[in-house]
Legacy VTK file of the C-alpha trace (Angstrom):
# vtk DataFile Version 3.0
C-alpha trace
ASCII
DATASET POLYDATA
POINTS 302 float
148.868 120.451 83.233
145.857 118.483 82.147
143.107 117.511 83.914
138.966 117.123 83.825
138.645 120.879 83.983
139.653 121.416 80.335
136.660 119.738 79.198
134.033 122.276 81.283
132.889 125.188 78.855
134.598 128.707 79.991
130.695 129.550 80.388
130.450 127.391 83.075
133.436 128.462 85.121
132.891 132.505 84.376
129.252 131.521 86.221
131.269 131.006 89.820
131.911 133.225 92.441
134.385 132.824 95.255
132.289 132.418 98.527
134.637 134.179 100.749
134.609 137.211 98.944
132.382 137.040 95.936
135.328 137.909 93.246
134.823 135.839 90.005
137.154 132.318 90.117
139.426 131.526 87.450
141.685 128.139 86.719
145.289 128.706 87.619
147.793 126.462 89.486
145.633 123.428 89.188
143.164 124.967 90.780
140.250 128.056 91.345
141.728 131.595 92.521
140.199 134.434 93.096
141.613 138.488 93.163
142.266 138.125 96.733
144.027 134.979 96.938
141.413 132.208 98.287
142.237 129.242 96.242
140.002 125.947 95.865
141.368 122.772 95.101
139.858 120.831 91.992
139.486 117.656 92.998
140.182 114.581 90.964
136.496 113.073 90.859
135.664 115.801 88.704
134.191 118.656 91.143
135.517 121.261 92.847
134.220 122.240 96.756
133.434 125.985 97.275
131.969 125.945 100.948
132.374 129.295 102.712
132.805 129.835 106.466
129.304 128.814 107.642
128.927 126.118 105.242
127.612 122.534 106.478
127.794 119.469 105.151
126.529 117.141 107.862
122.762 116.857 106.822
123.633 116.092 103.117
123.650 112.750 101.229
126.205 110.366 102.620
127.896 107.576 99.621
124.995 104.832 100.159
121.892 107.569 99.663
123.966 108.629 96.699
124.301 104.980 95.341
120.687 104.767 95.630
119.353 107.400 93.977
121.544 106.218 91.238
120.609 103.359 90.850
116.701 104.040 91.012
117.144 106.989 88.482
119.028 104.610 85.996
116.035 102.576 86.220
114.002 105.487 84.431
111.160 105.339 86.465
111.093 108.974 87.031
111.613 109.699 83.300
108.042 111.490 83.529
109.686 113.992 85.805
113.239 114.695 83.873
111.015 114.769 80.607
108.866 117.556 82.037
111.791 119.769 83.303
113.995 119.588 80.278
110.673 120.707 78.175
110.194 123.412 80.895
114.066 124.377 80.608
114.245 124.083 76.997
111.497 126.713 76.735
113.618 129.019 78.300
116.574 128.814 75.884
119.434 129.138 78.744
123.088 129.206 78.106
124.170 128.615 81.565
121.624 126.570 83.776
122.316 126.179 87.583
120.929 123.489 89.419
120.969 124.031 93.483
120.760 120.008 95.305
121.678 119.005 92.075
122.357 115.175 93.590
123.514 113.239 90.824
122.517 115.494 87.988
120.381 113.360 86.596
117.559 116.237 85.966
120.450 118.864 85.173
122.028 116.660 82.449
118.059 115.560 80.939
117.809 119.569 80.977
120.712 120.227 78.893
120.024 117.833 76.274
116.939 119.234 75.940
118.801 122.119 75.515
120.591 121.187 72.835
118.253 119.210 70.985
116.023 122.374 70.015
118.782 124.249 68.682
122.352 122.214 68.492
124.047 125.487 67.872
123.092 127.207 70.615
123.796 124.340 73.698
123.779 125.074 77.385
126.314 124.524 80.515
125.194 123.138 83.627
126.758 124.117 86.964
125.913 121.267 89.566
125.904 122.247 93.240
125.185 119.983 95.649
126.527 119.840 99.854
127.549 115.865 99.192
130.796 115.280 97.805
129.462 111.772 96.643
126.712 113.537 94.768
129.175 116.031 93.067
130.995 113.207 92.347
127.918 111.568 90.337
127.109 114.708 89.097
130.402 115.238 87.611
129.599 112.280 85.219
125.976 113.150 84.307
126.699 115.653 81.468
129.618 116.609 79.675
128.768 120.416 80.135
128.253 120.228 83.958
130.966 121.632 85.905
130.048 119.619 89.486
129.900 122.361 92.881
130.138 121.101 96.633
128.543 123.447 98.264
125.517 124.003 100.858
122.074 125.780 99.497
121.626 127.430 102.726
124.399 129.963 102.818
125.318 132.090 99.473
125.703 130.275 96.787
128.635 130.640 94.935
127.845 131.899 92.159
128.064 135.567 90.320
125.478 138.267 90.451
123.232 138.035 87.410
125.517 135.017 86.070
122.652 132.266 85.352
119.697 132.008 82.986
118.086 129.508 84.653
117.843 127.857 88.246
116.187 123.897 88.687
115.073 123.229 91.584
113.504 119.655 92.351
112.631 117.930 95.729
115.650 121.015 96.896
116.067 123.717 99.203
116.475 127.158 98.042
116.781 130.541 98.992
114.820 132.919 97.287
117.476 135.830 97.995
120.030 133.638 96.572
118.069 132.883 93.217
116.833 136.280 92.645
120.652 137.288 93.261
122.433 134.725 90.584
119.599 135.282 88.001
119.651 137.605 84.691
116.984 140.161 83.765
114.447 137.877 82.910
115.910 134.328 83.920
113.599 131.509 84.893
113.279 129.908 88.097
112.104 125.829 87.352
110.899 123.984 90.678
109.655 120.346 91.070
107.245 120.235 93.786
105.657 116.873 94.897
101.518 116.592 95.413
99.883 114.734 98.221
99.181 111.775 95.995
103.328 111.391 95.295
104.338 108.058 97.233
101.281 108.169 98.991
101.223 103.790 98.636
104.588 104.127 100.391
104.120 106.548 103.282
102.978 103.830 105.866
104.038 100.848 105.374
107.689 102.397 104.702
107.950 104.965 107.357
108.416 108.139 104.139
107.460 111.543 104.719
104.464 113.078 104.246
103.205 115.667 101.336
101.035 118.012 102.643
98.429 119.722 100.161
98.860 122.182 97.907
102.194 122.719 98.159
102.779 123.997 94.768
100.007 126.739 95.549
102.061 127.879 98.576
105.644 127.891 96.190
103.955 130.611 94.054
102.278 132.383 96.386
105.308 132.640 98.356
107.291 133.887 95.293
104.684 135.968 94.012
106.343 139.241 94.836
109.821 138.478 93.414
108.897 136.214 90.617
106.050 135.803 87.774
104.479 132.178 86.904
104.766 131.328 83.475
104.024 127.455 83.312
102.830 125.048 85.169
102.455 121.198 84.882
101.430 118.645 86.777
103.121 115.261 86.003
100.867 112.219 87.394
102.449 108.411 86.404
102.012 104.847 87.602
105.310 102.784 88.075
105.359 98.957 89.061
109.299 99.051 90.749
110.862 95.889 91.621
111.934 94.794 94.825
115.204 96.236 94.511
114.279 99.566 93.273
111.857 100.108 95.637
114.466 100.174 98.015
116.072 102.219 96.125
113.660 104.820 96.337
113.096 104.630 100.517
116.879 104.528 100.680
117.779 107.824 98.296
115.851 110.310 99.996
115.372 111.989 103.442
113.459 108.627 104.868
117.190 107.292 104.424
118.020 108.529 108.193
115.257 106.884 110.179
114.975 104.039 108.382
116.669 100.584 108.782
118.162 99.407 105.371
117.722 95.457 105.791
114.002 95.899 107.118
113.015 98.351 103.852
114.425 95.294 101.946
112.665 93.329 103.586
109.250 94.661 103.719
110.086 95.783 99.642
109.993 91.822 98.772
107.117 91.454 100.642
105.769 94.509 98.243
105.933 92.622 95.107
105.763 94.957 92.211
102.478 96.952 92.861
101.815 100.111 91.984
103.495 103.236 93.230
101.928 106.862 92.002
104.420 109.575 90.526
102.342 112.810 91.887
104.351 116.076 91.033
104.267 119.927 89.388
106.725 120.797 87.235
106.620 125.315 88.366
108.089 127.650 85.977
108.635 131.368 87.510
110.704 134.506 85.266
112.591 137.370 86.863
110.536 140.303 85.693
112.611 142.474 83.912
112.408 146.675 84.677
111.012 147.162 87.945
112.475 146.443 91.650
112.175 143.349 93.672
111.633 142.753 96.785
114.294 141.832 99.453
114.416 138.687 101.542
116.671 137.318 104.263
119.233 134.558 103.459
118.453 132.177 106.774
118.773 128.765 107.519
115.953 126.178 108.637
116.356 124.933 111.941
LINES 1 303
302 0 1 2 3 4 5 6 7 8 9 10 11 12 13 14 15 16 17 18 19 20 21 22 23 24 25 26 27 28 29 30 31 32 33 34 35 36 37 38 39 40 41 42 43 44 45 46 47 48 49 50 51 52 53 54 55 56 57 58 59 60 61 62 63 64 65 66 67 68 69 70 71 72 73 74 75 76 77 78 79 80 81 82 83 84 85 86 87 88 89 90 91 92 93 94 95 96 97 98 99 100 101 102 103 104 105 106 107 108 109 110 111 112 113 114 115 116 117 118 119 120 121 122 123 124 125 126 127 128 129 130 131 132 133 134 135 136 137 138 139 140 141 142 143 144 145 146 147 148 149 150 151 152 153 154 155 156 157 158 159 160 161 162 163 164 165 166 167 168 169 170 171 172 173 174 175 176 177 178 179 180 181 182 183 184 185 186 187 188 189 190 191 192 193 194 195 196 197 198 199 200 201 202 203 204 205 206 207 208 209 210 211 212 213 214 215 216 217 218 219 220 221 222 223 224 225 226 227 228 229 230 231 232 233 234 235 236 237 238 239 240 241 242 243 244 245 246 247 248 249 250 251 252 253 254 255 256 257 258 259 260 261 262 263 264 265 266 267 268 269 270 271 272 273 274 275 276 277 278 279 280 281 282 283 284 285 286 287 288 289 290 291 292 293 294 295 296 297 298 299 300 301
């Protein structure tokens, strides 16, 4: 049997864990199967769904926020950003790179090139996970070395102790437990964190959601005891979007639910192409290596 899975890297696959039970996955019967017998379907858009028991999909992207973001990311108007986490990736040198609300990959796949730019011997996998099927869908198509992952950042991930080199993390949830879990001696920790200034044009007269200071500060502070800061860069950029884009943007993101489309296109004419302000930092953390770490609860928001 043939199928998209022959293409994804053995790297990529060895990186999964089965989130019933936490025994590595392998391909067999067109599908994933663990020691114990759970089996996962793989479907055929490219991605495979590992949701456990508590898993929920109900908050994440539905098929139109999915279009969007594709759309405005094709645009390139947020090239500032994936430039700035592929260099921050890239530094690390990663073989397998695991990006938690992955969404369409676009930063994941940017990463990886990156990757294999600075040393074309040496290139990385990229395990996309996402709680939209629509985004592991797009995400399936970003890179050829990402192996696309349904499945919801707020319960275990599924993924193998000590199985990742690096974790990306931008405009995501994650669980600190989780990353410290799935990363090797030493792995990196990337996060994209957005400043007070990001959007700020937008905020009002588009009903978006607020940044609220220092909000990068409170990321490493908060991580301080688990992981060390190695890099940090803040990425500020001015982008004229078009009518249609700026859409887009309102329509791709968590403004998407308590917005009305046809009025955001509406008031986005009415915009013209004026100035909108790209205001983010690019974090870069490293599991320290030798000494113990300390503990924190897996729980979900809300």
């Amino acid at each position: 049997m043939t199928g998209w899975f022959e293409r994804i890297p053995q790297t990529a696959w060895d990186s999964l864990a089965c989130p019933h039970c936490a025994q590595p996955l392998s391909v067999r019967d067109g599908g994933l199967r663990c020691p114990r017998a759970h089996h996962f379907d793989l479907a055929r858009h490219g991605y495979v769904s590992l949701l456990g028991g508590r898993s929920r999909t109900d908050t994440a992207d539905t098929a139109a926020m999915v279009a969007a973001r594709a759309a405005f990311l094709a645009a390139e108007l947020y090239r500032p950003i994936a430039d700035a986490v592929a260099a921050a990736v890239a530094a690390q040198r990663p073989r397998v790179v695991a990006e938690v609300g992955a969404g369409t990959g676009y930063y994941l796949a940017a990463a990886l090139a990156a990757v294999e730019a600075a040393d074309p011997e040496r290139p990385a996998v990229g395990v996309a996970l996402d709680a939209s099927k629509f985004a592991a869908r797009s995400a399936a198509r970003a890179h050829p070395g990402v192996l696309s992952v349904v499945a919801d950042a707020w319960e275990v991930l599924p993924l193998g102790d000590r199985s990742v080199d690096t974790v990306l993390s931008v405009f995501a949830p994650r669980q600190v437990e989780q990353i410290l879990r799935v990363l090797r001696p030493t792995g990196a920790l990337v996060v994209v964190t957005p400043e007070s200034g990001h959007l700020a044009e937008l905020i009002e007269p588009f009903g978006m959601l607020t940044v609220d200071d220092g909000k990068a500060d409170r990321l490493e502070q908060g991580l301080a005891p688990h992981l060390r800061p190695v890099g940090r860069e803040r990425v500020r950029a001015v982008v004229h979007p078009t009518s249609a884009q700026l859409t887009d943007l309102v329509m791709m993101g968590p403004s998407a639910w308590h917005v009305d489309e046809a009025a955001v296109a509406g008031k986005a004419a009415a915009w013209g192409e004026r100035p909108v302000t790209i205001d983010v930092t690019v974090s870069t953390f490293v599991k320290p290596a030798g000494r113990p770490l300390g503990r924190l609860a897996v729980r979900r928001p809300g």
